[in-house]
Predicted model as a PDB file, atoms N, CA, C, CB and O in Angstrom, pLDDT in the B-factor column:
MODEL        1                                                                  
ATOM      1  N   UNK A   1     -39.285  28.967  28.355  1.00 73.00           N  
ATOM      2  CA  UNK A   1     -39.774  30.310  28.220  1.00 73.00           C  
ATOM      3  C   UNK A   1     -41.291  30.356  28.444  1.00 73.00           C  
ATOM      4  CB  UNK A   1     -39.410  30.865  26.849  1.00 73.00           C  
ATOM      5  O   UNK A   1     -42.120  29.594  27.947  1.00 73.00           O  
ATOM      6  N   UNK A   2     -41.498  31.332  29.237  1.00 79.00           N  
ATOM      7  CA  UNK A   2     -42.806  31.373  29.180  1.00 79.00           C  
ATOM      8  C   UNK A   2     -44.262  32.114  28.384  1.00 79.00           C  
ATOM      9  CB  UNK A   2     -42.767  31.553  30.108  1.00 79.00           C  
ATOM     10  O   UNK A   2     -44.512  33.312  28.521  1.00 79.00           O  
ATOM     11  N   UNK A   3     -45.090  31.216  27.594  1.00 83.00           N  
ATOM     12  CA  UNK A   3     -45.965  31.401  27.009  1.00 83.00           C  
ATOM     13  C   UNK A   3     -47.321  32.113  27.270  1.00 83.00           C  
ATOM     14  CB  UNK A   3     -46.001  30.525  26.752  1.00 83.00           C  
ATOM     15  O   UNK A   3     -48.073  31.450  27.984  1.00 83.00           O  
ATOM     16  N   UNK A   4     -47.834  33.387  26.830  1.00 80.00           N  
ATOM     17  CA  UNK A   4     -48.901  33.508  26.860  1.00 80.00           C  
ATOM     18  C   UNK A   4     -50.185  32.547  26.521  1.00 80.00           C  
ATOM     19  CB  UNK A   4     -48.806  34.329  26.372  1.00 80.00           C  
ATOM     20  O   UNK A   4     -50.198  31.829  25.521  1.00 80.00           O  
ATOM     21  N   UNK A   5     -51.481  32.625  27.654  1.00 82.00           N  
ATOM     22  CA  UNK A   5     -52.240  31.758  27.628  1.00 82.00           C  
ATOM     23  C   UNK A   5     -53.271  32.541  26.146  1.00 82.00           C  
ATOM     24  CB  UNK A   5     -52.874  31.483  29.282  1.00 82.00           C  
ATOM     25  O   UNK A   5     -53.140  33.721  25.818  1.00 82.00           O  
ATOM     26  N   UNK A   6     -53.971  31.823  25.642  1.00 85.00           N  
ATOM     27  CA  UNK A   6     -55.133  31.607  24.896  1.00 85.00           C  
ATOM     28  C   UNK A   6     -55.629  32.696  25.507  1.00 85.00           C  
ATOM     29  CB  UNK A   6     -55.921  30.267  24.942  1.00 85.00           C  
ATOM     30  O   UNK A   6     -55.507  33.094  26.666  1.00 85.00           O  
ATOM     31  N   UNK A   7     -56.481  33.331  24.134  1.00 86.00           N  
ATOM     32  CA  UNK A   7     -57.593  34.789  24.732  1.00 86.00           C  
ATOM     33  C   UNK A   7     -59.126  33.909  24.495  1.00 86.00           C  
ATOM     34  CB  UNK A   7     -57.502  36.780  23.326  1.00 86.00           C  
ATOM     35  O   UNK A   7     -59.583  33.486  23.433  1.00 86.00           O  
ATOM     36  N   UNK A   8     -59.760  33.804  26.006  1.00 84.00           N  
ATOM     37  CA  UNK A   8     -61.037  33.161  25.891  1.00 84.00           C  
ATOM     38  C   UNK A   8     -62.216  33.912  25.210  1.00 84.00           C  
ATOM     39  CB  UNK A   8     -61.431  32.818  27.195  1.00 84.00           C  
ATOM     40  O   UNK A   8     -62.601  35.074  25.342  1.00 84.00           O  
ATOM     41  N   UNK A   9     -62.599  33.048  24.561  1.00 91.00           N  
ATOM     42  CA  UNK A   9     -63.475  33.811  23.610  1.00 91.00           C  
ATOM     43  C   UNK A   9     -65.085  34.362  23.838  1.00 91.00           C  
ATOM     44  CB  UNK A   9     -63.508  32.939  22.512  1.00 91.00           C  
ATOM     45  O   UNK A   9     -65.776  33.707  24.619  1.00 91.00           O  
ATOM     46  N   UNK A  10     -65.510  35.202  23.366  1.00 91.00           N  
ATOM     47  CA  UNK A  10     -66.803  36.167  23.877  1.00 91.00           C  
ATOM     48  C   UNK A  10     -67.672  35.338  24.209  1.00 91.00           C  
ATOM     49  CB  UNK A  10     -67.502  37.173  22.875  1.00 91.00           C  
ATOM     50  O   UNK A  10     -68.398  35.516  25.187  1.00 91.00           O  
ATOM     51  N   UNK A  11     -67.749  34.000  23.222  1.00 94.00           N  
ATOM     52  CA  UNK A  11     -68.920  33.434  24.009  1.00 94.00           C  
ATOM     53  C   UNK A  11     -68.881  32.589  25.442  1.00 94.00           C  
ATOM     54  CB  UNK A  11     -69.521  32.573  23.092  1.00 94.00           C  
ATOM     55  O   UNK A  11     -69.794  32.550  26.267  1.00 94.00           O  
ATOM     56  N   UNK A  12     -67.639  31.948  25.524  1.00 92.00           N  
ATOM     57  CA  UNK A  12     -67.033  31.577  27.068  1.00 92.00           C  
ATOM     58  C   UNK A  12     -67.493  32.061  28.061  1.00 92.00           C  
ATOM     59  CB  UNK A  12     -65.790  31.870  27.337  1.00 92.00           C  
ATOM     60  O   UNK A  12     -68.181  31.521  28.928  1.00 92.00           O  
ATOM     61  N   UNK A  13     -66.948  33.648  27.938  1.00 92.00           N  
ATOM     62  CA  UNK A  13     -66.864  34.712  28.744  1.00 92.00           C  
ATOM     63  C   UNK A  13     -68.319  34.711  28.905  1.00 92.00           C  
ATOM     64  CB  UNK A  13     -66.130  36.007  28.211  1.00 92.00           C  
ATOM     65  O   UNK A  13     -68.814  33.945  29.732  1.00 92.00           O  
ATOM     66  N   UNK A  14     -69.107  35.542  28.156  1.00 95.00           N  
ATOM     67  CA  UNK A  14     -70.705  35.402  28.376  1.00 95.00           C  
ATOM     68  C   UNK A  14     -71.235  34.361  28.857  1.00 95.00           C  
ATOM     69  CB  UNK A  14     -71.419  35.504  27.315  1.00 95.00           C  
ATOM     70  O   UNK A  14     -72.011  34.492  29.804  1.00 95.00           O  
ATOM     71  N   UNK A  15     -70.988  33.251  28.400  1.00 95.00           N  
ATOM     72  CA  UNK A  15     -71.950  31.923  29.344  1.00 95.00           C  
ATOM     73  C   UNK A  15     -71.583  31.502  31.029  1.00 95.00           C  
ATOM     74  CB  UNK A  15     -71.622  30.250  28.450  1.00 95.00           C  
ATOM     75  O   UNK A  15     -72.252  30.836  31.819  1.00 95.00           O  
ATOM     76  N   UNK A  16     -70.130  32.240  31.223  1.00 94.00           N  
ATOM     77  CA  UNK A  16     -69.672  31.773  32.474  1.00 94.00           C  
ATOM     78  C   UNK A  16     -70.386  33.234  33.139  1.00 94.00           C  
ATOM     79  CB  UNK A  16     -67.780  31.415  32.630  1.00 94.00           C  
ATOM     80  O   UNK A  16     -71.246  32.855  33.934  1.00 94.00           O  
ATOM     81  N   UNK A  17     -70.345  34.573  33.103  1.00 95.00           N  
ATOM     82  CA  UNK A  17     -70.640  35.640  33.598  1.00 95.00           C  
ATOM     83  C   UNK A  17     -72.310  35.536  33.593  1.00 95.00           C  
ATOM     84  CB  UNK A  17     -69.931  36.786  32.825  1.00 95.00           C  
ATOM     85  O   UNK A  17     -72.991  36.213  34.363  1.00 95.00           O  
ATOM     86  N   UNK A  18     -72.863  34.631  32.657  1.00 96.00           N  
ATOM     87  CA  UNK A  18     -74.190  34.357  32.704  1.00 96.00           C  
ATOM     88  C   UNK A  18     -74.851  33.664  33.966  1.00 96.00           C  
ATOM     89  CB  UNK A  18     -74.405  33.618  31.619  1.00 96.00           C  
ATOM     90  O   UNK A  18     -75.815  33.913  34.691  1.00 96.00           O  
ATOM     91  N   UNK A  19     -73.752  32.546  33.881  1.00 95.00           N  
ATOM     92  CA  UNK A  19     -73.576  31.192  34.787  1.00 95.00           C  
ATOM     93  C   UNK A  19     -73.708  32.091  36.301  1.00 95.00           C  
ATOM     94  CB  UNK A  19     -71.736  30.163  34.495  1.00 95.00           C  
ATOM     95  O   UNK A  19     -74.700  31.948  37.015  1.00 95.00           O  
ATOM     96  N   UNK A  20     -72.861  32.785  36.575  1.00 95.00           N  
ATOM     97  CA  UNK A  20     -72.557  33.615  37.545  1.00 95.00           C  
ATOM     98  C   UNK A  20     -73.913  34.725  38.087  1.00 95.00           C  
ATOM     99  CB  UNK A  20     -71.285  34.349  36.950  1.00 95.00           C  
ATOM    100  O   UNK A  20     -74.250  34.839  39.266  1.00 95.00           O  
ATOM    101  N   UNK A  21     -74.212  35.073  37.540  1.00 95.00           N  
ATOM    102  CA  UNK A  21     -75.576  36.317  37.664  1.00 95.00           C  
ATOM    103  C   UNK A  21     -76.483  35.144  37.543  1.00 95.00           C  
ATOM    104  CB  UNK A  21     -75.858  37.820  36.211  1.00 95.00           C  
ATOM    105  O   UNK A  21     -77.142  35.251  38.577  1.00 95.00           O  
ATOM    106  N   UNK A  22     -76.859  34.252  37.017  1.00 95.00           N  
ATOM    107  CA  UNK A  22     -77.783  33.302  37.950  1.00 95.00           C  
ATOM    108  C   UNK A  22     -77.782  32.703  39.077  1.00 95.00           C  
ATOM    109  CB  UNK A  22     -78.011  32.480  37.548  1.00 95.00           C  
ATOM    110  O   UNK A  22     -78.776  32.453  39.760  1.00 95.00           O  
ATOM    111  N   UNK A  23     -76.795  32.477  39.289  1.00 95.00           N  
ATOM    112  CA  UNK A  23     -76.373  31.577  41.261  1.00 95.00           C  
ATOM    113  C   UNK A  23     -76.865  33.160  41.347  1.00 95.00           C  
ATOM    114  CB  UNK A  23     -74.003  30.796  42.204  1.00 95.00           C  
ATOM    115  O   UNK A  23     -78.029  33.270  40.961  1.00 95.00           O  
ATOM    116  N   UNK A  24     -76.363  34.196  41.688  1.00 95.00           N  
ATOM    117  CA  UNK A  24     -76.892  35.256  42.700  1.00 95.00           C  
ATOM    118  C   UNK A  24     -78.310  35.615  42.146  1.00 95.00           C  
ATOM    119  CB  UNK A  24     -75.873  36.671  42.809  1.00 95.00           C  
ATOM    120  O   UNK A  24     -78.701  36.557  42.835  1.00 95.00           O  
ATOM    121  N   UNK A  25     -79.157  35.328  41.316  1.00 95.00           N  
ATOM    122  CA  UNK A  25     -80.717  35.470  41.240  1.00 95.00           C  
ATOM    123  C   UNK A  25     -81.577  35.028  41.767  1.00 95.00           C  
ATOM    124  CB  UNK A  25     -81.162  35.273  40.439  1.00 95.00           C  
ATOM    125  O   UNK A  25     -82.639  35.534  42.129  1.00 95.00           O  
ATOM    126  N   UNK A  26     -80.795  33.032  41.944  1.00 94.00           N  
ATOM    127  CA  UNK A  26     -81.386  32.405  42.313  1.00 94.00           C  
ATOM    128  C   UNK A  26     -81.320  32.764  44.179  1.00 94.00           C  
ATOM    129  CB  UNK A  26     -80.998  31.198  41.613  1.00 94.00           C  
ATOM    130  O   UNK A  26     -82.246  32.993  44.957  1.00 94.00           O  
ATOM    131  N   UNK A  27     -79.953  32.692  44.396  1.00 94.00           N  
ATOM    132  CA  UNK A  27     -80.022  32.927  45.978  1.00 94.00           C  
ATOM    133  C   UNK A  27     -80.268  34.200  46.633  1.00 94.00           C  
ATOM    134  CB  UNK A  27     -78.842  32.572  46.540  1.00 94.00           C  
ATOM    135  O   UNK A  27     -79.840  34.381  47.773  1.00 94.00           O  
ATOM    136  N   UNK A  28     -81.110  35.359  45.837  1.00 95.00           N  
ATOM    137  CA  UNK A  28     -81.800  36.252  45.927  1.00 95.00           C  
ATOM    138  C   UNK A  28     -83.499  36.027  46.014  1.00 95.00           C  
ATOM    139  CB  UNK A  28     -81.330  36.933  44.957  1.00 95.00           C  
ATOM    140  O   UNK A  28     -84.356  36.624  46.666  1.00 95.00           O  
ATOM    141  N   UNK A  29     -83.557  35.199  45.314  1.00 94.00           N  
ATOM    142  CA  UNK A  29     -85.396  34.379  45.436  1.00 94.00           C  
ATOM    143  C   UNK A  29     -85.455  33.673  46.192  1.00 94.00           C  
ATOM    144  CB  UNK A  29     -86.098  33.489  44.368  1.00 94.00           C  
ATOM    145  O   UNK A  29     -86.498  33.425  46.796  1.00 94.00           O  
ATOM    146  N   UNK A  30     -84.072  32.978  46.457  1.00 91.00           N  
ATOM    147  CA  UNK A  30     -84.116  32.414  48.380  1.00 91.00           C  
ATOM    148  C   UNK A  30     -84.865  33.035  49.478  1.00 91.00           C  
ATOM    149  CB  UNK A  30     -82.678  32.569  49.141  1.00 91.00           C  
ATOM    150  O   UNK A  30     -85.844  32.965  50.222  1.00 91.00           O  
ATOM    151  N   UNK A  31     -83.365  33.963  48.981  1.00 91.00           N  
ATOM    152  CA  UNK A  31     -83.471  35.122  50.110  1.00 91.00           C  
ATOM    153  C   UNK A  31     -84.450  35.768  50.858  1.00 91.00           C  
ATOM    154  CB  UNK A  31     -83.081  36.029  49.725  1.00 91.00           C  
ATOM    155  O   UNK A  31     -84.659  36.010  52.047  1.00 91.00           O  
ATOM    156  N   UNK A  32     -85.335  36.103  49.077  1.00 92.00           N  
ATOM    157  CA  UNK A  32     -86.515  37.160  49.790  1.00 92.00           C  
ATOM    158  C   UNK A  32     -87.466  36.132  50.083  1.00 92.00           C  
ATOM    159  CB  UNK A  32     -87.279  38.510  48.743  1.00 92.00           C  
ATOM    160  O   UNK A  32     -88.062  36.356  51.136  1.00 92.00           O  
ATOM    161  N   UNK A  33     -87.921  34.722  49.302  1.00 88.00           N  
ATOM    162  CA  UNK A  33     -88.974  33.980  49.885  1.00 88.00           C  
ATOM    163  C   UNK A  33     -88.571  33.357  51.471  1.00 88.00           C  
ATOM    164  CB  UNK A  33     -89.316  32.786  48.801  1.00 88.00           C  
ATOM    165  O   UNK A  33     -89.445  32.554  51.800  1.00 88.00           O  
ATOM    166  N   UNK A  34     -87.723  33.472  52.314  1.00 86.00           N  
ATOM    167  CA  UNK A  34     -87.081  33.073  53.435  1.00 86.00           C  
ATOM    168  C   UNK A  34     -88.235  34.352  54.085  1.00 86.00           C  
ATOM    169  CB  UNK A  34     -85.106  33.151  53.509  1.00 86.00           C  
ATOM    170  O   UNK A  34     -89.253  34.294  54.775  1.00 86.00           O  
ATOM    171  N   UNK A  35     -87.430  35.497  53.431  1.00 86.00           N  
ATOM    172  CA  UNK A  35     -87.869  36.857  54.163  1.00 86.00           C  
ATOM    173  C   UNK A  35     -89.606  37.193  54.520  1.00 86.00           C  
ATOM    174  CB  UNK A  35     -87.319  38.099  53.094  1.00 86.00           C  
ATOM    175  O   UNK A  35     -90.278  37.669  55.435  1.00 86.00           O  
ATOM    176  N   UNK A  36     -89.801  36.597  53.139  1.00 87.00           N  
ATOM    177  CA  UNK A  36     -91.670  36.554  53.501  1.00 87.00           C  
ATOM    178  C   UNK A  36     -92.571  35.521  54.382  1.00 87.00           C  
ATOM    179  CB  UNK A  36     -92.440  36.318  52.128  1.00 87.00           C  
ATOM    180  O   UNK A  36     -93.752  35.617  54.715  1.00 87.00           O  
ATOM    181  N   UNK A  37     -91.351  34.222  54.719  1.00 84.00           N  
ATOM    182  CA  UNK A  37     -92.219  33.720  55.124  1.00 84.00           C  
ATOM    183  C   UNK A  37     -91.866  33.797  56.539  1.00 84.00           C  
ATOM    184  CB  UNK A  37     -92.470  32.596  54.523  1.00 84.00           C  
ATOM    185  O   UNK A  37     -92.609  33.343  57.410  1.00 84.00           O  
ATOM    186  N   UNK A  38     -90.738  34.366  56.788  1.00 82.00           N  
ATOM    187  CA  UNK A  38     -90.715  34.928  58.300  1.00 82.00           C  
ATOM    188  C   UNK A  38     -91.577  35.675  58.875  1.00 82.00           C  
ATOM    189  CB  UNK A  38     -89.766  35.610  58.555  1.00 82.00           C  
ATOM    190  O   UNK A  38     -91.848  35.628  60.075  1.00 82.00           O  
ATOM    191  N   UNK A  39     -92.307  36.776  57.659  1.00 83.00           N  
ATOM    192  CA  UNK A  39     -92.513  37.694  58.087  1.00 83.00           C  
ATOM    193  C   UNK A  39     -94.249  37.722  58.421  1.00 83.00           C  
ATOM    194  CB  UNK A  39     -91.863  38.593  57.224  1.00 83.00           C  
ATOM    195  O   UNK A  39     -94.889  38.642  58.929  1.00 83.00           O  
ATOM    196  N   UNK A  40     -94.870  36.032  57.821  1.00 83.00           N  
ATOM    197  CA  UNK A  40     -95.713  36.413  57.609  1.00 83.00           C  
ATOM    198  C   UNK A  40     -95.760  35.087  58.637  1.00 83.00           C  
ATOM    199  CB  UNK A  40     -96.230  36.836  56.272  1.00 83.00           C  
ATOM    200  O   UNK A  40     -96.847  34.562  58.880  1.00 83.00           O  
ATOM    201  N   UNK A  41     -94.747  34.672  59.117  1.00 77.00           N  
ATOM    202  CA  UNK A  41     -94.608  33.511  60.385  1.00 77.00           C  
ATOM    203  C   UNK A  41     -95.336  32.199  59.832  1.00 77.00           C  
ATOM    204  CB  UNK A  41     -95.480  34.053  62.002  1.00 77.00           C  
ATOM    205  O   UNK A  41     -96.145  31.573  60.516  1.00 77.00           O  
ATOM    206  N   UNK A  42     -95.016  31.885  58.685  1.00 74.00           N  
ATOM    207  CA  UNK A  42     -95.241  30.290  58.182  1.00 74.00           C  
ATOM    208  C   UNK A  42     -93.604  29.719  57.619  1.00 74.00           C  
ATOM    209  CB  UNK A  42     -96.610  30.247  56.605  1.00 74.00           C  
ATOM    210  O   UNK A  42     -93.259  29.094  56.616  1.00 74.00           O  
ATOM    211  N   UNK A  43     -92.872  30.257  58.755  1.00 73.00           N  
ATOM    212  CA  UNK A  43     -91.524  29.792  58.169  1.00 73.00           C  
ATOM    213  C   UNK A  43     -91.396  28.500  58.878  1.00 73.00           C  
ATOM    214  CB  UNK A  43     -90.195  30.828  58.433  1.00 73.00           C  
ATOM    215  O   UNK A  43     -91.837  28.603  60.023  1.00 73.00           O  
ATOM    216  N   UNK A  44     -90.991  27.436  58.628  1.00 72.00           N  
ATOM    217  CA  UNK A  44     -90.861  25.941  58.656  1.00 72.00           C  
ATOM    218  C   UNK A  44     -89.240  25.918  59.270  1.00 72.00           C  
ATOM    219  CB  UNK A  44     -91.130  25.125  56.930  1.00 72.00           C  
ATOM    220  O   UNK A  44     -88.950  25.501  60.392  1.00 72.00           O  
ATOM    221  N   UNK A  45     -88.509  26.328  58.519  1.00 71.00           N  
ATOM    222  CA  UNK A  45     -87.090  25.816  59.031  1.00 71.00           C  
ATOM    223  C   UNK A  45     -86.015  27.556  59.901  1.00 71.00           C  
ATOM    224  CB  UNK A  45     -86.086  24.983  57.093  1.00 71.00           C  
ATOM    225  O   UNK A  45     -84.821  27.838  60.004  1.00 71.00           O  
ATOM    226  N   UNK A  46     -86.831  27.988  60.157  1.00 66.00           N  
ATOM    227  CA  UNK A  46     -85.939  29.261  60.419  1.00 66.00           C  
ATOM    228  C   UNK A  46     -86.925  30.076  62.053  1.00 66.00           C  
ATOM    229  CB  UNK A  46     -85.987  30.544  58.530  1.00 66.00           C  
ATOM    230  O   UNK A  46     -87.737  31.000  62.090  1.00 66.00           O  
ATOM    231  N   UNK A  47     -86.407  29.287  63.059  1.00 66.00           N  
ATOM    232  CA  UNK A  47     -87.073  29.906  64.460  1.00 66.00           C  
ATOM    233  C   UNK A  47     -86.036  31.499  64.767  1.00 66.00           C  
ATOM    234  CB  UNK A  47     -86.823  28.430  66.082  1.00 66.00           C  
ATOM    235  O   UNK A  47     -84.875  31.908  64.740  1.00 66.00           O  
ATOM    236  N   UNK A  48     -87.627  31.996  65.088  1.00 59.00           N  
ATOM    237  CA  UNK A  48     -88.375  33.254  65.459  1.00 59.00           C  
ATOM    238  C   UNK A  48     -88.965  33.485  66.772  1.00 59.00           C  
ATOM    239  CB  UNK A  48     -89.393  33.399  64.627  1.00 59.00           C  
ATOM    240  O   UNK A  48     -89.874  32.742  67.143  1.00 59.00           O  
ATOM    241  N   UNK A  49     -88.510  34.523  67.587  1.00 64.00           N  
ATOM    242  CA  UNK A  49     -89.366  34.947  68.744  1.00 64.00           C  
ATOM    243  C   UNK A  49     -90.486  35.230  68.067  1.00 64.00           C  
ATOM    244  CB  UNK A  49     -88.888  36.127  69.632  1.00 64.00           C  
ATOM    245  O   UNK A  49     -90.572  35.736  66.948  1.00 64.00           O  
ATOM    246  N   UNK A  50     -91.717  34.736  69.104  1.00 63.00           N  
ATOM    247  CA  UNK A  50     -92.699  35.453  68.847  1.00 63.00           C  
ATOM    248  C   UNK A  50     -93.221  36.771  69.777  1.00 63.00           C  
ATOM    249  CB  UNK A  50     -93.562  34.536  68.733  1.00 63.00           C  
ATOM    250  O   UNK A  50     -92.839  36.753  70.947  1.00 63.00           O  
ATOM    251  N   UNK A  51     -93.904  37.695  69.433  1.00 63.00           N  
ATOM    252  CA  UNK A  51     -94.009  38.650  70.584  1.00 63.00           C  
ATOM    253  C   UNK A  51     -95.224  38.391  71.299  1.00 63.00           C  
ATOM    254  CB  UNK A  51     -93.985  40.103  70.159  1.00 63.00           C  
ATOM    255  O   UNK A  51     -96.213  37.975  70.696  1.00 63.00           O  
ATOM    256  N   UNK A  52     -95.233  38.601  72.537  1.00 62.00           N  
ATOM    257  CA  UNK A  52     -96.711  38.361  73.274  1.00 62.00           C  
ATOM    258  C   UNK A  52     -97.724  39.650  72.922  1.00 62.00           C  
ATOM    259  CB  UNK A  52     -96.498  38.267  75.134  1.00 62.00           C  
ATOM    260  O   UNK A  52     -97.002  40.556  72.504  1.00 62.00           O  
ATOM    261  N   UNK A  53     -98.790  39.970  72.931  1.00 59.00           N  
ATOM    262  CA  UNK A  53     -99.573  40.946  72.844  1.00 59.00           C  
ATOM    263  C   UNK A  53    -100.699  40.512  73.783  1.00 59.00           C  
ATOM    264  CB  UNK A  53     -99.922  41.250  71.450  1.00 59.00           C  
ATOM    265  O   UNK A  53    -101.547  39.623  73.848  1.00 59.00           O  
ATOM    266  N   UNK A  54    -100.169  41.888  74.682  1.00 58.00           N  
ATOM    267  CA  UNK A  54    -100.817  41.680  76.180  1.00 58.00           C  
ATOM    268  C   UNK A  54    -102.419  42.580  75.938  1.00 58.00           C  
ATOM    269  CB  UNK A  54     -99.563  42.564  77.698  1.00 58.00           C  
ATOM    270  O   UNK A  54    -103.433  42.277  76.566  1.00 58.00           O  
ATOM    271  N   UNK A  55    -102.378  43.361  75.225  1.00 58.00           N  
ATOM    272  CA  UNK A  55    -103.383  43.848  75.021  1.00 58.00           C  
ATOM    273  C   UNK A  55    -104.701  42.920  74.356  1.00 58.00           C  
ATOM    274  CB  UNK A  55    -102.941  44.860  74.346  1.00 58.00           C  
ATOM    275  O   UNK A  55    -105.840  43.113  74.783  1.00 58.00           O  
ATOM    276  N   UNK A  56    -104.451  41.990  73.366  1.00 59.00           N  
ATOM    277  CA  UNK A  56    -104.879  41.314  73.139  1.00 59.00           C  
ATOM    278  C   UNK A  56    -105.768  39.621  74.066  1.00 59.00           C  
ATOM    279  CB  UNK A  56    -104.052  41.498  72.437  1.00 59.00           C  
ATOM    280  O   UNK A  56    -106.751  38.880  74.074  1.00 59.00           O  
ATOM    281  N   UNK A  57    -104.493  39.909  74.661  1.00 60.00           N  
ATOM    282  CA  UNK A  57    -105.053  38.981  75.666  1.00 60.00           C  
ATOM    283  C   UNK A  57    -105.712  39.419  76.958  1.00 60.00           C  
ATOM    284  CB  UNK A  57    -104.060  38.182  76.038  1.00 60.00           C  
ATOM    285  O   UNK A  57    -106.196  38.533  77.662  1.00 60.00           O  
ATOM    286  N   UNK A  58    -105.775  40.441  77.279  1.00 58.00           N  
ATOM    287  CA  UNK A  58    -106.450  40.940  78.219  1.00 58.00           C  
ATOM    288  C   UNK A  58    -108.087  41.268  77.191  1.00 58.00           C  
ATOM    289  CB  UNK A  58    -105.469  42.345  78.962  1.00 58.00           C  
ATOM    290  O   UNK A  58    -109.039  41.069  77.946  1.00 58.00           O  
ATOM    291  N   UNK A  59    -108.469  41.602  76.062  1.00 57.00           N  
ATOM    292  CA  UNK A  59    -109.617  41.805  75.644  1.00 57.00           C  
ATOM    293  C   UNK A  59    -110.411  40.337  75.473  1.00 57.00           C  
ATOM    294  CB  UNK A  59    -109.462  42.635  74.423  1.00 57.00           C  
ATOM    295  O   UNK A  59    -111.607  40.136  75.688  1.00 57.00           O  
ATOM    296  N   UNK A  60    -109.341  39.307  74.998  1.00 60.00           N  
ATOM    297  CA  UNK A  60    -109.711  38.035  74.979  1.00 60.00           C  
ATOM    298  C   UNK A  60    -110.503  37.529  76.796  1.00 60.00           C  
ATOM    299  CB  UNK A  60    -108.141  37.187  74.464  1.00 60.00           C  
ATOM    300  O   UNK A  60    -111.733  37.476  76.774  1.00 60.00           O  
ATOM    301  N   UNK A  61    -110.001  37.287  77.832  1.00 57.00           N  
ATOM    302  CA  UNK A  61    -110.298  37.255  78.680  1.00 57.00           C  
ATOM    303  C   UNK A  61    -111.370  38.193  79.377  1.00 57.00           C  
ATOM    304  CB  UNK A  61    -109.412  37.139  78.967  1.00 57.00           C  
ATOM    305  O   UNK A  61    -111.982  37.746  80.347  1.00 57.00           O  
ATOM    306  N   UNK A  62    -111.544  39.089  79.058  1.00 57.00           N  
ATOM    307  CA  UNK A  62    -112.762  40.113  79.574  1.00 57.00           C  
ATOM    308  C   UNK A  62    -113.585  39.698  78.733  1.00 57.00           C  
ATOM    309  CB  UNK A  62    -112.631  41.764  79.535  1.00 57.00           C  
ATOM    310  O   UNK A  62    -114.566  39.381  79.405  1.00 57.00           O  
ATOM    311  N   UNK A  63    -113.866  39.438  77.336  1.00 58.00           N  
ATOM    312  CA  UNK A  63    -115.219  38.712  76.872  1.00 58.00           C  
ATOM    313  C   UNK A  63    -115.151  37.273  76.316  1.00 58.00           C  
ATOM    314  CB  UNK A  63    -115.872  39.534  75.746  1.00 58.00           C  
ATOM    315  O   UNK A  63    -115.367  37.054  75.124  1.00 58.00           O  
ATOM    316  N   UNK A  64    -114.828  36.237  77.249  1.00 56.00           N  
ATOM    317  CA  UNK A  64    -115.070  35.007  77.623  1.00 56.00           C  
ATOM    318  C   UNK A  64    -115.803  35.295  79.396  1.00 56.00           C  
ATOM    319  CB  UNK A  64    -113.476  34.063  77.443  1.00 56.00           C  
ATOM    320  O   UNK A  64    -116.567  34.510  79.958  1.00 56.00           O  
ATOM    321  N   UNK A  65    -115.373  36.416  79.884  1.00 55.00           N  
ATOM    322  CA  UNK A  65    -116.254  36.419  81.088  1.00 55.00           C  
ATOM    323  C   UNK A  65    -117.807  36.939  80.966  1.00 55.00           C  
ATOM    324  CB  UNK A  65    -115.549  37.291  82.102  1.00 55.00           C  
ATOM    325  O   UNK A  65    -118.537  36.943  81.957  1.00 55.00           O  
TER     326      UNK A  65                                                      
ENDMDL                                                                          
END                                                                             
C-alpha cells in the first residue's frame, strides 16, 4: 500500500528556497559585471566588434599634417 511521504519542514524549505535565490543573485552579478565590461570594452573573455569612427580618424590625420 502506498504511503504518504514526510511533510518537509519550514526550515528545509527556507534554506533550500534560500539556496535557490542565491545561484540566481549570484549569476545576476555575473551577468551585469560581463555587461559592464563589454560595455566599457575591457572584456577579457567575451569578443566584440569594434566600430570604426571615420570621423575621428580623418581629424586625427589632418592634424599630424
Amino acid at each position: 500500500m502506498a504511503v504518504p511521504k514526510k511533510r518537509t519542514s519550514l526550515s528545509k524549505k527556507r534554506i533550500r528556497k534560500n539556496i535557490w535565490k542565491r545561484k540566481g543573485y549570484w549569476a545576476a552579478i555575473k551577468a551585469f559585471s560581463l555587461a559592464k565590461s563589454i560595455s566599457t570594452g575591457n572584456s577579457k573573455s567575451f569578443c566584440t566588434k569594434k566600430k570604426k569612427e571615420k570621423k575621428n580618424q580623418a581629424l586625427e590625420k589632418s592634424e599630424s599634417i
